[in-house]
N, C-alpha and C positions, 0 to 999 in steps of 0.2 A: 529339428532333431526329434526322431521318436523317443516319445516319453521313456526314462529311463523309472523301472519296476522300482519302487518302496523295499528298502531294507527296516524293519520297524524291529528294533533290537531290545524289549524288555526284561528286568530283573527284577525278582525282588528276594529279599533275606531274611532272615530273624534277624536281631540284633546282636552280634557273635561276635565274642571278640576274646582276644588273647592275651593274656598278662607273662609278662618273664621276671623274671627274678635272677638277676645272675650275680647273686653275690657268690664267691668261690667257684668261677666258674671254667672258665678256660684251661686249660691242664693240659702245656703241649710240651713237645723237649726242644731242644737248640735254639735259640731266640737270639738272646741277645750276644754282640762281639765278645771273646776270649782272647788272650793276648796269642792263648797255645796250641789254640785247636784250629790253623785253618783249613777251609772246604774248599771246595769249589763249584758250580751247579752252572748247566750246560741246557741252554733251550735253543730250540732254530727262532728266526727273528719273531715270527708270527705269533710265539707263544699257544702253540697248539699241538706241540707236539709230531706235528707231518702239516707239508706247507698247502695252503690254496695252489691251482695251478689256475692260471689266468693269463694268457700272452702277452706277456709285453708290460708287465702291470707287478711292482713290489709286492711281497707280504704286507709289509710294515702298514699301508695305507688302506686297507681295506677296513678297517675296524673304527675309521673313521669316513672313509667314501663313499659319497651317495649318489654317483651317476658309475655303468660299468661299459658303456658305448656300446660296442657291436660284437665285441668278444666274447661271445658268447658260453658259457660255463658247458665243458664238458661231463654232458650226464652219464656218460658212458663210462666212468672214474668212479667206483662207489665213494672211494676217499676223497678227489672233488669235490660233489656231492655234501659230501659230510661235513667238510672244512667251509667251504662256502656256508653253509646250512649255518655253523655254529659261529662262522666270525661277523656273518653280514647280518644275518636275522636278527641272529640276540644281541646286536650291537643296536638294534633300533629299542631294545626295551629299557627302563629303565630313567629314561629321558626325564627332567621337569618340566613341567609345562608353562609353568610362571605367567600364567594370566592375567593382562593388565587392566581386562572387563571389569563390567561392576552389573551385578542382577537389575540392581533396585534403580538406573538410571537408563537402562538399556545400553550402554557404551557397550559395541562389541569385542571394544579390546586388540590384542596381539599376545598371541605366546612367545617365548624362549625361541630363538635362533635353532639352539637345542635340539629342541621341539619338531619343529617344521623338518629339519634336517632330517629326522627320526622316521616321520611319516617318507617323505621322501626315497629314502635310501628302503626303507620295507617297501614302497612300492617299484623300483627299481630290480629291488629284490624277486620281485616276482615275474616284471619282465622280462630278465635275465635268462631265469627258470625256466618260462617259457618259451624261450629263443629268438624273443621280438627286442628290438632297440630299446636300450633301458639306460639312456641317457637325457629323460625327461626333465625337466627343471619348472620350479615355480615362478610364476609371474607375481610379483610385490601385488598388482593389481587385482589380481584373481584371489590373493590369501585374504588379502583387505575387504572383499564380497566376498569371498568363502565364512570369515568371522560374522557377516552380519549374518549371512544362513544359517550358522549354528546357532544361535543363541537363539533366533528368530525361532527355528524347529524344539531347543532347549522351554523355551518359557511356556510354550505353548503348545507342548504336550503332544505332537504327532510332526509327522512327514507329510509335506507336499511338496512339488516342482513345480505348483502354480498358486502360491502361499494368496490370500486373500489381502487387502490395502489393510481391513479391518483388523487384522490381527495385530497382537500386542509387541510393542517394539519394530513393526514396520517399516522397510526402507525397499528403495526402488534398488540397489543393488544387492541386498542382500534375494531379493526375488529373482535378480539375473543369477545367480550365483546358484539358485535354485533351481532354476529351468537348464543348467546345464552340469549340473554337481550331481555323484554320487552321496547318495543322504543316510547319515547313520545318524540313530536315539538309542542312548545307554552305552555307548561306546565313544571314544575320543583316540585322538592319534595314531599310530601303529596297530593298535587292537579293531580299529577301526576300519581299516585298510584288509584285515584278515577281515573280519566279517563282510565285505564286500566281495571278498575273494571266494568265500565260503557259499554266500547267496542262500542261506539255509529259510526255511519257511517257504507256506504254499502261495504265497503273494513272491515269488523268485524263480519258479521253473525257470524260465527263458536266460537265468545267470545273466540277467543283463548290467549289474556292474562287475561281473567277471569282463566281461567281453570289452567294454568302456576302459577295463583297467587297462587291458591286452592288446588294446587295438594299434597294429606294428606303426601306425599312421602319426597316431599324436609325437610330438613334443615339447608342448609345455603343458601344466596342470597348475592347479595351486590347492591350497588348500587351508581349513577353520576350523579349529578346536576351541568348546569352551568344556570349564570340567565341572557342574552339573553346580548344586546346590539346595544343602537342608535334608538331603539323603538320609535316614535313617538318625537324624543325628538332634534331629527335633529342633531347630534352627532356622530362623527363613522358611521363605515359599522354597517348595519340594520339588527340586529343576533334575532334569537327568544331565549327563556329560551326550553333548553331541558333535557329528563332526560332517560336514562336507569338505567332497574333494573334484574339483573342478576338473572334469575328464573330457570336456567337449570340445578339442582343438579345432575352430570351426576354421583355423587360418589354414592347417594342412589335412583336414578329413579329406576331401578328395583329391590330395598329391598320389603320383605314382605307389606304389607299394614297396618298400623298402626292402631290401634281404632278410630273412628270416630262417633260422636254424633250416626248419624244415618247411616244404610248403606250406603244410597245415599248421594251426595252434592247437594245440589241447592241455588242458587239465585235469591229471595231472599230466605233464611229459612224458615220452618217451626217454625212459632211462632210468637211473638210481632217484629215489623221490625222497625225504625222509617224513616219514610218519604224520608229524603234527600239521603239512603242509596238505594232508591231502582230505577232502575232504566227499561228502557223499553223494551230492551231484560232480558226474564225470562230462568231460565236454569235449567237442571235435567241431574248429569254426575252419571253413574255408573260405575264401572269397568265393562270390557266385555260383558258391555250389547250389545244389537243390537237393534236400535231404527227401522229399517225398517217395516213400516206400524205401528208403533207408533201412537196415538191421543194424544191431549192434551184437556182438556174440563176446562172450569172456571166459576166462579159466583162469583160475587161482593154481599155482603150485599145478598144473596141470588138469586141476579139476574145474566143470563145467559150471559157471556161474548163470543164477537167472538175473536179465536185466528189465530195466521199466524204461521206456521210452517217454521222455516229456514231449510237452507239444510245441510242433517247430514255432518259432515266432521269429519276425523278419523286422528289420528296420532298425535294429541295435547293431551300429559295428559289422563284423563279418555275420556272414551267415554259419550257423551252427545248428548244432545236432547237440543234446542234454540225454543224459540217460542216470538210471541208480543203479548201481549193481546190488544185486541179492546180498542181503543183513545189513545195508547200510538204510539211516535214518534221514530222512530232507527235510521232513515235516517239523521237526525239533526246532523251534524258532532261534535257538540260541547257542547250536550244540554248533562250537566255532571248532573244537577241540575233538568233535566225532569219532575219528579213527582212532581206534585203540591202537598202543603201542606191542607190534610185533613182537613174540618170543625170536622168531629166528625172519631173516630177508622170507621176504613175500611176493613170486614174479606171478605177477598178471600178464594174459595175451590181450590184446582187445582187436577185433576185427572188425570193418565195418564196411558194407557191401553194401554195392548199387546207390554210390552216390555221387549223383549226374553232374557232371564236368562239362561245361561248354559242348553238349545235348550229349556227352560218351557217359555211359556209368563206369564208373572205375573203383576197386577197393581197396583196403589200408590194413595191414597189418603192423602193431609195433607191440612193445613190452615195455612196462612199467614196472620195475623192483622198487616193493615200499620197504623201509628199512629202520631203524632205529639210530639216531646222528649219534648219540652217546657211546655207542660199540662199534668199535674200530673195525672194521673188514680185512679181508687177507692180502688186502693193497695198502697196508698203513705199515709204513716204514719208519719206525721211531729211529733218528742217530746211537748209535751204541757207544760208549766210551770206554776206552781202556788206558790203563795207566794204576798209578798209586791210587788209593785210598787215603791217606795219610801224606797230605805235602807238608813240607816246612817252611816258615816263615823266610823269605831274603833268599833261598836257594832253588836255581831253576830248578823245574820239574815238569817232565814230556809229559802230553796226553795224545792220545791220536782218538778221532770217534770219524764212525762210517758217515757218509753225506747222504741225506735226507733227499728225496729225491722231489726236483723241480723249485727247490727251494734256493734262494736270492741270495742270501745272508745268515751267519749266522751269531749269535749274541754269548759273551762268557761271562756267567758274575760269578766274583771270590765273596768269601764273608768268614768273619771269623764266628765258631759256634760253643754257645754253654746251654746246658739244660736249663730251662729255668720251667715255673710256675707263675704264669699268668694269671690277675684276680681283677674282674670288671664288674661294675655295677651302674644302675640307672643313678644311685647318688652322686655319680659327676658329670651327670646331663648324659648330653650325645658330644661329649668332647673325643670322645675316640671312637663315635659309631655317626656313616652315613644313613640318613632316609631318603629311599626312593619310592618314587611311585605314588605317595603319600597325597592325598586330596587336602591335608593342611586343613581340615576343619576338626580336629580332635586333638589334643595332648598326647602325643607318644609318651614322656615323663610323667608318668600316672604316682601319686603319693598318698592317694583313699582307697589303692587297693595292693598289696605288699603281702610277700612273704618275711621279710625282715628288714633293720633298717628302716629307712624313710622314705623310700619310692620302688618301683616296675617300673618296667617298660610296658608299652599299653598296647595292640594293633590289634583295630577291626577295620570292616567294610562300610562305609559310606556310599562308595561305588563301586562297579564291579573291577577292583584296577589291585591287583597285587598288592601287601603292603609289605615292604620289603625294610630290616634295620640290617644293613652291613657293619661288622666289624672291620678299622682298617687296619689294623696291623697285619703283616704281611708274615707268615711263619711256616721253617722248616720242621720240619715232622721228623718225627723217629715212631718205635715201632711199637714204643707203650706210651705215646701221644692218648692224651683224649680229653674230652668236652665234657665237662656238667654242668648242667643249670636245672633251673626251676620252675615250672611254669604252668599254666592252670589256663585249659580251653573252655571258655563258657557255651552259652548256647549257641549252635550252629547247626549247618544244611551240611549233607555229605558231600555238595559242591565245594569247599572249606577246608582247607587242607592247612595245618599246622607243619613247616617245616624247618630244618636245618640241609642248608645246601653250602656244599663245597665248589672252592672254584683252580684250579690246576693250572690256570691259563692265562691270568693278569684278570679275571673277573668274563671275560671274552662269554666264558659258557660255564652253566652249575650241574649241579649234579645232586641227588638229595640222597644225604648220610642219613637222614630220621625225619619220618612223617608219622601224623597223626593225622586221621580225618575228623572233620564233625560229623555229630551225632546230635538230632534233639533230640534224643532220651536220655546221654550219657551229658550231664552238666558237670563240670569238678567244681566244687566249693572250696579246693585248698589246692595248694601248691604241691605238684610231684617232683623227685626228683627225679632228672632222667640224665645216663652217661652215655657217650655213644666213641666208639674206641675208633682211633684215627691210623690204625697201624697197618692199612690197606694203604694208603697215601707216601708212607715213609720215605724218606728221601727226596719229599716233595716237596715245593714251595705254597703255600695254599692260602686263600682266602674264605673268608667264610661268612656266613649274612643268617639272619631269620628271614622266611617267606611265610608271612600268611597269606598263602597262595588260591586262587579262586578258577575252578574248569569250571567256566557253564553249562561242559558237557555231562557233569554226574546227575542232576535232576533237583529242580529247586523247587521250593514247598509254594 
């Protein structure tokens, strides 16, 4: 197998971290049951408000499935597109990784079911996307050497796919695992899987774990997460989170070539893309083409783009053709998150000429709309419901609402509603708030740093991995709903985002009601209070979480 190119993914931070304070905090209306006031609330089953459209394949099941077969997602749907975007992707985030390693003994360990699943289904994800068979599965065998590669790359401070006997923690499979894995440092699981997709830095022109992810041929993979250790946190030897992902199906590389959306693969696709997925090396692989003297030509919105042609390189998967378009960055080792989020859709043409087919030159024309997944397009059919406002208790009452188009099923829940006043704080632990994401080497229930009372909630970086405290109560809105709390951003990078995100959808996808970025020059030394009015949402059922959320794309010190 040709060497697969170094993904070498470093971060570093200040030490930033975020204190909340929520005593008097939550301030929403209708909560809890009343004997007198029943509702009613009407979602289709997916909880998304407009269904995935998938043949042959329920809603209900995607927010947990991590193989999509051969059905391929139609990108020619912006609402497709968007729905898949928001139930599959961000169903891989969030995951625990529950490591059962240990640093100080070299034991590679095993994560969470969870876990594996999570990377899994994000790379499945991308298959799909790109119209190749995205029904790969892991081998118990390949995850089991996938785990000694990680840790192997983790201790010892770099990437190779021809690791030394000498090196610390050494095993003979974790070196096979090597020589044919995707290798990521400073990234674990899902986030990891992007960063290979992404291929960013000048040791990556050739996207050669795009191409390994992509290749229509494989079907099994596996894969190894360990999540880093002593980060920032002054603790233990200073280990990063690393991950390989075993992409070198040697049983079927050279089986026939399987059906494929389109003949070609590229990245991103032809059709509705959304934003976060697309990233600033472009790519077009065909089997046995020959890209020499190749062009690539583009237009934004109809206007002329300049492109950069990387240098072809052969022996990775298909052959392919790599290009930048003009304002986009490659070089940025770590900008996973690159594309800026479009004000309005964004269609690109991309052409690409004289590139030699079984000795014919032949060309391609197709279009790429990048788009925002959180803004619904003019194909997003919400059910409309008519009827009363006001049912009563023990006597029927009609409703009729319009059918959601492509949708399977659809869900009714009653509940009886009163206004109430909500009051949460860190002084009763995390008994009503989940933590995800969380590297588990810090106290979230912080008690030496308060605005009042006996404790905070606490969330910084260790690693570069979201720290996310969910509330779980589940609550209907009205139209003078709103949030207060308390909270004081210490020192941080403008990569560092303080926020409050909302979720509409059973948690599926968020949305951010209130951000703060960091600033090293702007420290708070005291608690502010901040309210953020929830009366955009009303009528809604909503969940709600803190993100201290981390782009590697804004620039780290």
């Amino acid at each position: 197998m040709a060497k697969v190119f170094h993904k070498r993914s470093k971060w570093r931070l200040p030490q930033a971290v975020l204190f909340l304070s929520l005593l008097a905090v939550f301030r929403v209306g209708a909560w809890e049951p009343a004997p007198e006031t029943p509702s009613l609330r009407f979602t289709p089953v997916a909880r998304l408000g407009s269904p995935l459209i998938i043949p042959e394949a329920s809603l209900a099941q995607h927010s947990t499935q991590v193989s999509f077969g051969t059905n391929f997602i139609n990108l020619s749907s912006r609402e497709t597109s968007r729905q898949f975007f928001n139930l599959v992707y961000n169903a891989s985030e969030g995951a625990t990784m529950a490591w059962t390693g240990d640093y100080a003994t070299g034991n590679p360990g095993t994560t969470s079911p969870a876990y594996a699943q999570a990377v899994l289904r994000r790379v499945n994800f991308f298959r799909t996307m790109g119209g190749v068979p995205a029904d790969i599965v892991f081998l118990p065998e390949y995850n089991a050497k996938c785990q000694s590669a990680a840790l192997m790359m983790s201790v010892n401070h770099t990437l190779s796919h021809t690791p030394p006997n000498t090196w610390l923690f050494y095993t003979a499979a974790g070196a096979d695992a090597a020589g044919h894995s995707n290798l990521t440092l400073g990234y674990a699981g899902p986030r990891a899987v992007v960063s290979q997709m992404s291929d960013q830095g000048d040791n990556n022109a050739p996207i050669g774990h795009r191409r390994w992810l992509l290749y229509p041929q494989s079907r099994v993979m596996g894969t190894g997460d360990v999540p880093g250790q002593g980060n920032l946190s002054g603790q233990g030897a200073n280990y990063s989170m690393a991950n390989a992902v075993w992409v070198y199906d040697q049983t079927n590389y050279f089986n026939a070539r399987p059906p494929t959306r389109n003949a070609f693969v590229s990245w991103p696709p032809p059709g509705f893309v959304p934003y976060p997925v697309v990233y600033p090396r472009w790519s077009f692989s065909y089997p046995g083409a020959s890209f020499t003297g190749s062009t690539v030509s583009m237009t934004s919105n109809g206007v002329p783009l300049t492109v950069t042609l990387e240098t072809v390189t052969g022996g990775i998967g298909d052959n392919t053709l790599v290009w930048v378009p003009e304002g986009q960055d490659a070089l940025a080792p770590d900008a996973l998150d690159a594309y800026t989020r479009p004000a309005t859709d964004t269609v690109y043409q991309v052409t690409l000429n004289n590139v030699t087919i079984n000795a014919t030159p032949r060309s391609f024309t197709y279009q790429v709309t990048v788009f925002d997944p959180e803004v619904p397009g003019p194909d997003y059919q919400p059910p409309i419901i008519t009827g009363t406002n006001r049912a009563s208790a023990g006597v029927p009452t009609p409703f009729q609402f319009s059918s959601s188009s492509n949708a399977v099923a659809y869900e009714w829940l009653s509940t009886l509603l009163v206004p109430r006043l909500l009051v949460d704080g860190a002084e009763g632990g995390l008994t009503n708030f989940l933590v995800t994401a969380s590297t588990n080497d810090y106290a979230v229930v912080d008690s030496a740093v308060r605005f009042a009372g006996s404790s905070s909630f606490h969330l910084t970086h260790t690693n570069p991995v979201s720290q996310i405290l969910q509330w779980k109560p589940t609550m209907f809105l009205e139209t003078n709903s709103q949030l207060r709390f308390r909270s004081r951003l210490g020192f941080s990078a403008e990569a560092q985002t303080a926020k409050v995100e909302l979720s509409s959808d059973g948690g599926l996808s968020w949305v951010a009601i209130y951000s703060q970025q960091g600033s090293q020059e702007l420290v708070e030394n005291n608690f502010t209070l901040r309210t953020v009015a929830l009366g955009a949402y009303a009528g809604r059922s909503v969940l709600l979480r803190f993100n201290y959320d981390i782009l590697l794309n804004a620039g780290l010190p």
